[in-house]
TORBA-883729 format. One record per residue (C-alpha): x, y, z; residue in three letters. Coordinates in steps of 0.05 Angstrom, whole numbers, plus 5000, padded with zeros to 4 digits. Example, Ala and Ser with C-alpha at 12.3 -4.5 7.8 and 13.67 -1.06 7.14 Angstrom:
<sites>
<<5246 4910 5156> ALA>
<<5273 4979 5143> SER>
</sites>
This chain:
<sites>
<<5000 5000 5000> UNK>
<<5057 5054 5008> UNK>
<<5074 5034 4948> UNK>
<<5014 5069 4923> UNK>
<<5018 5128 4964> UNK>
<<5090 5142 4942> UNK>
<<5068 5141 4866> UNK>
<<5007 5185 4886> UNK>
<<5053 5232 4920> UNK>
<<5121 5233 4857> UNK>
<<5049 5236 4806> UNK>
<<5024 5303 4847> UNK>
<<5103 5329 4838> UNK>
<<5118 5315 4771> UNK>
<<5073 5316 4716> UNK>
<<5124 5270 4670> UNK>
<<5115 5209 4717> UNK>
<<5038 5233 4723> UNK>
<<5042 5218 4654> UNK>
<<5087 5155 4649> UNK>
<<5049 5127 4705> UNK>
<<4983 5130 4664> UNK>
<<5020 5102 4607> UNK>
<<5045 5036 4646> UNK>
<<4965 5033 4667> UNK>
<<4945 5025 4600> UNK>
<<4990 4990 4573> UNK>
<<4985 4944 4627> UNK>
<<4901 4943 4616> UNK>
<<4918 4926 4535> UNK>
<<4968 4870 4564> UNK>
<<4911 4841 4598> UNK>
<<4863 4844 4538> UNK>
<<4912 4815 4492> UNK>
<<4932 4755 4538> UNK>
<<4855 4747 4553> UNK>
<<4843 4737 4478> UNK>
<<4893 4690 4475> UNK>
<<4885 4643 4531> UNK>
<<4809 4650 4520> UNK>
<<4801 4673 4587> UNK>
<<4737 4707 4584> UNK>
<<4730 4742 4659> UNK>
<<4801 4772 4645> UNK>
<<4769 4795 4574> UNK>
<<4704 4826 4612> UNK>
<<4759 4857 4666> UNK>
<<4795 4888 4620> UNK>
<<4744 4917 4577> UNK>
<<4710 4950 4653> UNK>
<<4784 4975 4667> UNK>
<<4790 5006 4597> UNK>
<<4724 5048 4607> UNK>
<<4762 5104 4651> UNK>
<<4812 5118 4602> UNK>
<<4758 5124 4548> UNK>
<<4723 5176 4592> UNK>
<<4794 5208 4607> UNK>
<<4807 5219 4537> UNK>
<<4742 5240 4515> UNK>
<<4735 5191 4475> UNK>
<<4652 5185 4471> UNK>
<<4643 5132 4429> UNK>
<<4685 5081 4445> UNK>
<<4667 5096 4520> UNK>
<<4586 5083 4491> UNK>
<<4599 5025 4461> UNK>
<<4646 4990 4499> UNK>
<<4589 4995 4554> UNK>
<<4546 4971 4522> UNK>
<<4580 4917 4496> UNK>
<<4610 4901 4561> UNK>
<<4534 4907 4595> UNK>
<<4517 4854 4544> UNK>
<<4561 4802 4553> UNK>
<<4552 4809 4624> UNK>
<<4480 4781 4603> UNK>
<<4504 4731 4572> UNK>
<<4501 4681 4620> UNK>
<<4424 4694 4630> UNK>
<<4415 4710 4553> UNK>
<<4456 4649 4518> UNK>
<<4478 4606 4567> UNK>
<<4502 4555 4514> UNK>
<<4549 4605 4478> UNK>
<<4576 4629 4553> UNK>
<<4589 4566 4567> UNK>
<<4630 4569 4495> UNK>
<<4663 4630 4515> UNK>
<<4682 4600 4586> UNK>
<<4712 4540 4554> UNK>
<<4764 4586 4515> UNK>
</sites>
């Protein structure tokens, strides 16, 4: 946890890690997507999609901030609303 704090406290000093440190966030959030579409890991897919939403937001980026809700809002439905192809999806 001070781990945290310290990297709050060099981001409210320094606008060039502010900025690095946002970088390594999303690059670590695409990481995640990437490795979720290749293991087939669906909940890591869904995670990272929800953890990409901010940024969208952040950068004003309306549309794929719309979408990606709803698309994410979907397949969180999916269970309920296909079972069979969550079940797929689960599989890998």
């Amino acid at each position: 946890m001070a781990t945290r704090a310290y990297t709050t406290a060099l981001c409210n000093n320094s606008e060039t890690f502010a900025f690095w440190d946002s970088f390594v966030e999303m690059v670590s959030i695409l990481k995640d997507l990437v490795k979720a579409d290749w293991e087939g890991n669906w909940q890591l897919h869904l995670q990272s999609i929800q953890s990409a939403l901010p940024i969208f937001a952040g950068c004003d980026r309306t549309n794929y901030f719309r979408w990606a809700s709803v698309y994410l809002e979907d397949m969180q439905r999916l269970q309920k609303d296909a079972h069979t192809m969550y079940e797929n999806f689960i599989a890998g």
